[in-house]
GUVO-914878 format. One record per residue (C-alpha): x, y, z negated; chain; residue number from 1; residue in three letters. Coordinates in Angstrom, 2 decimals, always signed. Layout:
% GUVO-914878
+---------+---------+---------+-------+------+------+
|      c1 |      c2 |      c3 | chain | resi | resn |
+---------+---------+---------+-------+------+------+
|       X |       Y |       Z |     A |  NUM |  ALA |
...
+---------+---------+---------+-------+------+------+
***
This chain:
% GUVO-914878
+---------+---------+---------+-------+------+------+
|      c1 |      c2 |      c3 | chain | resi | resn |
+---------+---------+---------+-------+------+------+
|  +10.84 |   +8.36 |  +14.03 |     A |    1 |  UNK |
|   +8.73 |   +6.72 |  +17.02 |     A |    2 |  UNK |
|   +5.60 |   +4.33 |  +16.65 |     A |    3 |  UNK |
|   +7.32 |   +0.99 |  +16.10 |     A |    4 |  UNK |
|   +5.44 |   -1.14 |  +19.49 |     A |    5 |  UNK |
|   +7.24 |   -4.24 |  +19.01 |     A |    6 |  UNK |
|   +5.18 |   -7.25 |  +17.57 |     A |    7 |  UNK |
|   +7.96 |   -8.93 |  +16.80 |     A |    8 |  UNK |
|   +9.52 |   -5.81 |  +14.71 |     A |    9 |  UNK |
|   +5.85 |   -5.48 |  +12.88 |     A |   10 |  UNK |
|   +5.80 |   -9.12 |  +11.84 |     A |   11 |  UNK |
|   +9.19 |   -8.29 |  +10.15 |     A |   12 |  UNK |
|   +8.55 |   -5.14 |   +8.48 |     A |   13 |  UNK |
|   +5.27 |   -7.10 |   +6.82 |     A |   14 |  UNK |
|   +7.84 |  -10.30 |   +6.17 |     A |   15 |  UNK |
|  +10.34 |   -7.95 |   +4.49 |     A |   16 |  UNK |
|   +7.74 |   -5.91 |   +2.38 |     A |   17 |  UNK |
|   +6.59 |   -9.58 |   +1.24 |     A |   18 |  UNK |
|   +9.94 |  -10.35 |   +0.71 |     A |   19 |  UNK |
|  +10.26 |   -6.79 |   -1.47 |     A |   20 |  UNK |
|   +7.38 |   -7.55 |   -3.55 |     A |   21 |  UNK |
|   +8.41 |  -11.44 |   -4.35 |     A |   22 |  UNK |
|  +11.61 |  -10.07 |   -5.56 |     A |   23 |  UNK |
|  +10.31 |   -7.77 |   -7.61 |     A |   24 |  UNK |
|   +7.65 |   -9.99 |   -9.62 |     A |   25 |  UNK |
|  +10.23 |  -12.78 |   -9.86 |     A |   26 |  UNK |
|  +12.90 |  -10.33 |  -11.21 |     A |   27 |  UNK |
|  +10.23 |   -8.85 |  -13.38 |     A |   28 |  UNK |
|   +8.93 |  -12.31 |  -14.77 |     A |   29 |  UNK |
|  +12.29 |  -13.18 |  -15.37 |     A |   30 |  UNK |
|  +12.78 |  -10.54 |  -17.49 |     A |   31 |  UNK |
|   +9.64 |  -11.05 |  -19.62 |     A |   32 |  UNK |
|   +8.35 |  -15.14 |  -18.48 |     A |   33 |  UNK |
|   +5.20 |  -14.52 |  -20.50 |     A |   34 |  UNK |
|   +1.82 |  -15.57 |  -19.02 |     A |   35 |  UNK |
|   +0.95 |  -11.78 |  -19.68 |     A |   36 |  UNK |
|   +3.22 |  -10.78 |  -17.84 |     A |   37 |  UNK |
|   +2.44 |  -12.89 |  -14.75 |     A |   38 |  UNK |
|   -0.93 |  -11.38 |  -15.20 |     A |   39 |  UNK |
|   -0.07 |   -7.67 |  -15.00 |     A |   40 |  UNK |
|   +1.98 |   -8.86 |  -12.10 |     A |   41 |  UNK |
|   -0.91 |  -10.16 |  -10.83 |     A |   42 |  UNK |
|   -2.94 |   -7.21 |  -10.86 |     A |   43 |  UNK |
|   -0.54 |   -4.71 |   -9.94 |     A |   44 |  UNK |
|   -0.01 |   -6.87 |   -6.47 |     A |   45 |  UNK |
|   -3.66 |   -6.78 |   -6.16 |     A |   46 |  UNK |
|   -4.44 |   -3.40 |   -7.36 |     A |   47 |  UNK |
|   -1.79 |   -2.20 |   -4.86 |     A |   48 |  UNK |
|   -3.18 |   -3.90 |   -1.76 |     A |   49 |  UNK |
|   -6.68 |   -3.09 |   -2.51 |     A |   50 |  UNK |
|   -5.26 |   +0.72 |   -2.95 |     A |   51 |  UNK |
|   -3.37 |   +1.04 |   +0.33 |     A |   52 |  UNK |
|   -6.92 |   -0.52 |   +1.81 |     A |   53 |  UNK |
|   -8.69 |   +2.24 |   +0.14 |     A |   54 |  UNK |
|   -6.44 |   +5.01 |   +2.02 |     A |   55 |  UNK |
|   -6.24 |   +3.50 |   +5.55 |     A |   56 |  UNK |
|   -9.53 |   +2.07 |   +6.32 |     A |   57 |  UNK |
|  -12.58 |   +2.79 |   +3.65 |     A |   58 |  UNK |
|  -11.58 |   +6.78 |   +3.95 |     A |   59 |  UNK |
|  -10.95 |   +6.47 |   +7.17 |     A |   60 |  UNK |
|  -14.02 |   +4.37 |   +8.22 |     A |   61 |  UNK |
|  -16.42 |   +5.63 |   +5.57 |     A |   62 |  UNK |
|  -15.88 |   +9.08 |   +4.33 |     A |   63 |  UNK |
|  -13.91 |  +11.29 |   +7.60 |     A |   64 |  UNK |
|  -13.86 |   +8.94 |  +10.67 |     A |   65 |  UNK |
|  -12.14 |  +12.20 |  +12.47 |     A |   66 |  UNK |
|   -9.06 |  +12.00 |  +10.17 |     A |   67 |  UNK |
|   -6.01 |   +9.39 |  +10.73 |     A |   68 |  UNK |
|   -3.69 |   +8.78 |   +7.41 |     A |   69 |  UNK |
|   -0.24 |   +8.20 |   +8.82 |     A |   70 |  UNK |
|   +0.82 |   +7.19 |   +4.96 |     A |   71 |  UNK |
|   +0.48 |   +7.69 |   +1.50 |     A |   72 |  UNK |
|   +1.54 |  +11.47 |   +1.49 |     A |   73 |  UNK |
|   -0.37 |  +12.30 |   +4.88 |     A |   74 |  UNK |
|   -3.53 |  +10.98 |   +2.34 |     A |   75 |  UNK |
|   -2.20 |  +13.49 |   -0.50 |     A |   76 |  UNK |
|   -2.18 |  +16.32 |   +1.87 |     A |   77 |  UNK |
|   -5.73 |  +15.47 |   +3.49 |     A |   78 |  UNK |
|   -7.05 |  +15.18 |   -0.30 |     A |   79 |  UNK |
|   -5.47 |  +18.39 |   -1.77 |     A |   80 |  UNK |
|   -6.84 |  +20.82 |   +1.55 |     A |   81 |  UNK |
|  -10.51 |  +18.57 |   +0.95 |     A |   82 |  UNK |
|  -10.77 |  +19.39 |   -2.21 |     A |   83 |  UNK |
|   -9.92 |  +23.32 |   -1.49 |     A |   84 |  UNK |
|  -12.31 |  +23.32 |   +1.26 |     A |   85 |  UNK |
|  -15.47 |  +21.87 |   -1.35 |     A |   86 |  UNK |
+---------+---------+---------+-------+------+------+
***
């Protein structure tokens, strides 16, 4: 699959991941409409984007400035042949 280029493509792949995650807490609140639950929602919304911030810019910028994480698994793979090397 090619580099998507198109700003106009990018803004909707972030509006539709938004969209994803809205879903999913309402659906979820629905299902339990406790203030605990809108809590852990909460955090795991946070959590998530502060994770995915972790992997693509503090390794990145911080710890191997030579590497580039094309996603979650390219991370995995970069972390599993780290640790073997040390």
């Amino acid at each position: 699959m090619a580099d998507l280029k198109s700003a106009g493509l990018i803004y909707l792949k972030g509006v539709l991941f938004a969209a994803i995650v809205v879903c999913c807490a309402v659906m979820l609140f629905l299902t339990s409409p406790t203030w605990r639950t809108a809590l852990l929602i909460g955090l795991l919304v946070w959590a998530s984007a502060r994770f995915y911030y972790f992997l693509f810019y503090v390794i990145e910028k911080y710890v191997d400035d030579q590497y580039r994480f094309s996603g979650v698994i390219s991370f995995i793979r970069y972390a599993v042949r780290r640790r073997r090397k040390g």
